[in-house]
N, C-alpha and C positions, 0 to 999 in steps of 0.2 A: 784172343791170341793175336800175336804180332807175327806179321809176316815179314822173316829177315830181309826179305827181295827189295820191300817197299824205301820207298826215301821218304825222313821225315823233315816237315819244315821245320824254321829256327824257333816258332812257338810250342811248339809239339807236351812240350811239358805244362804249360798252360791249359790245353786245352784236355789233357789229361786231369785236369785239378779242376775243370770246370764240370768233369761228368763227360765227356763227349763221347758218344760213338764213332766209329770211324769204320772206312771202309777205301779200298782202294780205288784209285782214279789216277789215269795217267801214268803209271810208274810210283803214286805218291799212297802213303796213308796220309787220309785228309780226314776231317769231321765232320760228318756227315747232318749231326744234329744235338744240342743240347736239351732246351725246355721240350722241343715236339718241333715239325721242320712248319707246321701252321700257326702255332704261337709266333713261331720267330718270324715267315712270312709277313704274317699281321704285325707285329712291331713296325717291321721295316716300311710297310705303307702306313703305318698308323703313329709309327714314332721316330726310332731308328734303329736301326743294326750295326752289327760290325763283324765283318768276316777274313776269315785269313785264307788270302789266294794267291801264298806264296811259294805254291805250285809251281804260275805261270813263268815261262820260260822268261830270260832276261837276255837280250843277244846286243852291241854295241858294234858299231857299221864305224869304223872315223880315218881320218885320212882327207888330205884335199878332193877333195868333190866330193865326200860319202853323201850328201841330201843328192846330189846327181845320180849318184849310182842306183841310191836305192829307189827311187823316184824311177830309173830305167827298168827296173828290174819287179815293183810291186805294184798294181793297178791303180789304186786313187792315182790323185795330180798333186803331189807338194807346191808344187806351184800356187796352188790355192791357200797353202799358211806360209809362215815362215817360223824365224826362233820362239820358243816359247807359245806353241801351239803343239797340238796331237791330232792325228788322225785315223780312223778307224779303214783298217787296208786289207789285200787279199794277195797273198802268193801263191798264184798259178799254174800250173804246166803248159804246156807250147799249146794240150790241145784242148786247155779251157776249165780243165779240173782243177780243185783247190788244197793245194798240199797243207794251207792252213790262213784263215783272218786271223790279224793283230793289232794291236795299237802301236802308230808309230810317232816317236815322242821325237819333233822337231829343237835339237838342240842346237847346232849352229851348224853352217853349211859344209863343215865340216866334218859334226857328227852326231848322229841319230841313235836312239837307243829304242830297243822295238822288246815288244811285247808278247809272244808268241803263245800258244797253248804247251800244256805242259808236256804234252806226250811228243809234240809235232816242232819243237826247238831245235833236236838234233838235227831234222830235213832241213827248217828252214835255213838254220845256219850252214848245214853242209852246201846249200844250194848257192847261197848270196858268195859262202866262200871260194867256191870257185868258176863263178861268175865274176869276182871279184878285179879290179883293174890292179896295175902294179900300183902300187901306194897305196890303197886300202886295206886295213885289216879288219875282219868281220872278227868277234870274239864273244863266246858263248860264258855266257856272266848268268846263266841259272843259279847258279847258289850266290853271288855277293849280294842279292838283294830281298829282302820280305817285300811282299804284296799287303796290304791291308786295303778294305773298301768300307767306309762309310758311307752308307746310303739308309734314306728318309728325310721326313720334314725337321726333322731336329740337328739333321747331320752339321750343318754351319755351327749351332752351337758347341757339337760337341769341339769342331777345330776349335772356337774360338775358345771356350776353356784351356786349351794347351796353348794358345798362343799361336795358332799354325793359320798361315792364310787360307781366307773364305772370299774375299772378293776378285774373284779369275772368273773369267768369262768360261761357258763350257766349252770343252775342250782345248783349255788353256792349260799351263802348267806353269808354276815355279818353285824355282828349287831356294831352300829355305835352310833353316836349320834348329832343331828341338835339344834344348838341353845342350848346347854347344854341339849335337850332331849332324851330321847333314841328311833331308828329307826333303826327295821332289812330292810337291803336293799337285793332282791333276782332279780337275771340275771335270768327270766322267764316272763313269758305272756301268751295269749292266743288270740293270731294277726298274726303272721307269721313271726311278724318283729322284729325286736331286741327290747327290752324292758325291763322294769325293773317292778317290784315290790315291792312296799313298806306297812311297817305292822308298824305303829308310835302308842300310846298309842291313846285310843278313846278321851281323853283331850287333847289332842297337833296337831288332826288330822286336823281340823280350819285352823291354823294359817298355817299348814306344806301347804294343799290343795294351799290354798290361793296365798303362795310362789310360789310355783310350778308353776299357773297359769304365774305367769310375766313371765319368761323364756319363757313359753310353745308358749303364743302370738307371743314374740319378734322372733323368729326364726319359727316364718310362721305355728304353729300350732293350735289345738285346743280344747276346752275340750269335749270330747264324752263321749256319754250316750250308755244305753244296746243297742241301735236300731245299730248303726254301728259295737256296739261291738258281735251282732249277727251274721252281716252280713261279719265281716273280721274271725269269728272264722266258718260259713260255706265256706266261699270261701278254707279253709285249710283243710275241712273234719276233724275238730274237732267235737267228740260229745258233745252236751250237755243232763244232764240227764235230763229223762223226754222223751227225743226223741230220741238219739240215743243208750241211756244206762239207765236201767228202773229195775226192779225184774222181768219182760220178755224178757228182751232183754242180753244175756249173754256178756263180755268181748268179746268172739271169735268172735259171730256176728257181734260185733262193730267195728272189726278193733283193738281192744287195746290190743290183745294177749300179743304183745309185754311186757305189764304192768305187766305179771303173772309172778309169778319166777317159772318153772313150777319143777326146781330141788330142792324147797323147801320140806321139809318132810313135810310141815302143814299150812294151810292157811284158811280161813274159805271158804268152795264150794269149797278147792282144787280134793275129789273125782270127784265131778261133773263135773269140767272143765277138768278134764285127761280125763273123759268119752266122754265128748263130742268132745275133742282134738281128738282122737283114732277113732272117730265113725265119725266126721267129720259134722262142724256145719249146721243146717238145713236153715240157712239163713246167709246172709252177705250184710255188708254196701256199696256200691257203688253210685258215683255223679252219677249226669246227669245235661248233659246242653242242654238247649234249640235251638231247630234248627228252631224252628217257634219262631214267636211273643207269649209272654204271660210270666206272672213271675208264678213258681208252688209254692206251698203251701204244708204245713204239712199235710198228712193222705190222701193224690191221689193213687186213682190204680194203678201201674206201667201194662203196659199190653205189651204182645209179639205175634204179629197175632189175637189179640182179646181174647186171653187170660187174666189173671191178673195172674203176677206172682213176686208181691210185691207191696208195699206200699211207700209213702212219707214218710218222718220223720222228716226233716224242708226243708223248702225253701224259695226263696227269689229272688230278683234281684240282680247282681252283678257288684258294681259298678265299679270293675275295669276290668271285662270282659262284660260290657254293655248286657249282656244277663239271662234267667232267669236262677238258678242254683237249684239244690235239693239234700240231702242227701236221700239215700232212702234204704229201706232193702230188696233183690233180693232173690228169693229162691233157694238155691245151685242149686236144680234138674233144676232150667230153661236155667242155664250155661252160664251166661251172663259173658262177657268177657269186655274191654275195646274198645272201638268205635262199640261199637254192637249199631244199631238205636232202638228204643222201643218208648211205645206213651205213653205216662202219661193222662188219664181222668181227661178234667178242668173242669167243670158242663158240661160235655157230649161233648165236643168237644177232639177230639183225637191230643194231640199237641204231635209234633216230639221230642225226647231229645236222647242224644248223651251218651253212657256209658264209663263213667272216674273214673280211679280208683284216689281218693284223693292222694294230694290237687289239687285243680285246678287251682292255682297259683303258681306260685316256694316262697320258705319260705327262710325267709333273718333274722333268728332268729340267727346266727355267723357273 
């Protein structure tokens, strides 16, 4: 049954024709999974996938100075690329929480088009808009554009069948055009493994999918849904928000320090994150893998001698370490280290798990 509430994306009929199940996310009916969500994981490290994550929000910042503005206002440092580069970024609040990470696609210093989650576009955009200086206009473009992600070892083929550039450095972008349409193509993902990124007009996004498919088949791949796509961005100790980055949960806790420019004069929650840099954060993200039988789940005890000294924040089973996996957030004071053993509570059974600092896989994203 369909849920009238849900929005659907511009392939929706596709993936209706390919058998999909579907299930809500964000506001969206997405497809959750076609062959099984471990077939299609496996493809994607073994060959390649293709998924529609045309979900994710679409928001354009332009106006003279918009890479200024938004450079003031979101934590990395643009200063570190310029046009024809992207960067993975974090909008904050004052007091260091995360209203949401996005990719922000450096188009000229003029104007940036960002990436946002699908549920967390309306904040971000409301936020940048009126932040926003006279001459800027922020403009929420969730529906003009489809999402598509190629990712595996096969993914360069499959562009190069359509004709679409493969030689961009990661986290590079250019904008191109297929079949006389226009299509920005980005060397990123959110898999481990090489991958591409494409952002086609929400009219041309049909026919573009569709393409893509015959390649994807012929060279041993498959089309995957959120379910694999959760399970190859936990095995890399990616967050996702919601669980591992939230308005409670800070950058530093997450692991995504790295994201902050922290020699930025201004940022929004930059006092709060030097604060908590200097004072030294009260929790931080670390795997665990399973040493017993049993797959964990989001929001388990983590416990140390029968203590609790942290919580789940996703889990899963890992289909390419055949065992259960979980991101979880540990409490500095409890000092957990890497291959420290600790128990995780499954409904009152105390199962063994192994402490890993991410990924738990090696990443094949060069």
């Amino acid at each position: 049954m369909t849920d009238q509430s849900l929005q659907q994306g511009p392939v929706h009929a596709a993936h209706v024709e390919l058998g999909a199940t579907f299930a809500p996310f964000g506001g969206w009916e997405m497809p959750v999974s076609y062959a099984g969500t471990v077939s299609e994981h496996n493809a994607v490290r073994d060959a390649v996938g293709l998924f529609d994550v045309s979900h994710l929000g679409k928001a354009v910042v332009s106006g003279p100075g918009a890479a200024a503005f938004v450079d003031s206002a979101l934590t990395n440092d643009l200063r570190k690329i310029g046009p024809g580069k992207a960067q993975y970024t974090l909008c904050c609040t004052e007091t260091g929480g995360v209203v949401d990470d996005l990719i922000a696609y450096y188009v000229s210093d003029d104007e940036m088009f960002l990436v946002p989650n699908a549920a967390n576009t309306a904040a971000v955009v409301a936020a940048l808009a009126e932040a926003a200086p006279e001459g800027i206009t922020v403009t929420d473009a969730h529906r003009d554009h489809g999402v598509f992600a190629v990712q595996g070892p096969h993914s360069t083929e499959v562009l190069d069948e359509l004709g679409l550039p493969t030689d961009i450095e990661y986290m590079a972008f250019a904008d191109t055009t297929w079949r006389d349409k226009p299509v920005r193509v980005c060397r990123s993902g959110y898999t481990g493994e090489v991958g591409f990124e494409l952002v086609p007009r929400w009219e041309d996004s049909d026919e573009l999918f569709r393409a893509l498919l015959e390649p994807v088949r012929r060279l041993g791949g498959q089309p995957a849904g959120l379910g694999a796509r959760d399970t190859l961005r936990t095995e890399m100790g990616y967050p996702l928000h919601g669980h591992e980055l939230s308005l409670d949960i800070s950058p530093l806790e997450a692991r995504t320090g790295w994201a902050v420019g922290w020699k930025k004069d201004a940022f929004w929650g930059r006092d709060a994150l030097v604060a908590q840099k200097e004072a030294g954060a009260p929790r931080k993200m670390w795997g665990l893998k399973a040493l017993d039988r049993g797959v964990l789940r989001e929001g388990l005890a983590v416990q140390r001698d029968g203590q609790r000294i942290g919580t789940t924040t996703s889990g899963t089973f890992s289909p390419t370490l055949k065992v259960g996996i979980a991101l979880a957030l540990l409490d500095t004071e409890a000092g957990a280290a890497a291959g420290d053993e600790l128990t995780v509570d499954v409904r009152g059974r105390a199962l063994r798990a192994e402490v890993v600092s991410p990924p738990f896989v090696d990443t094949r994203t060069s």
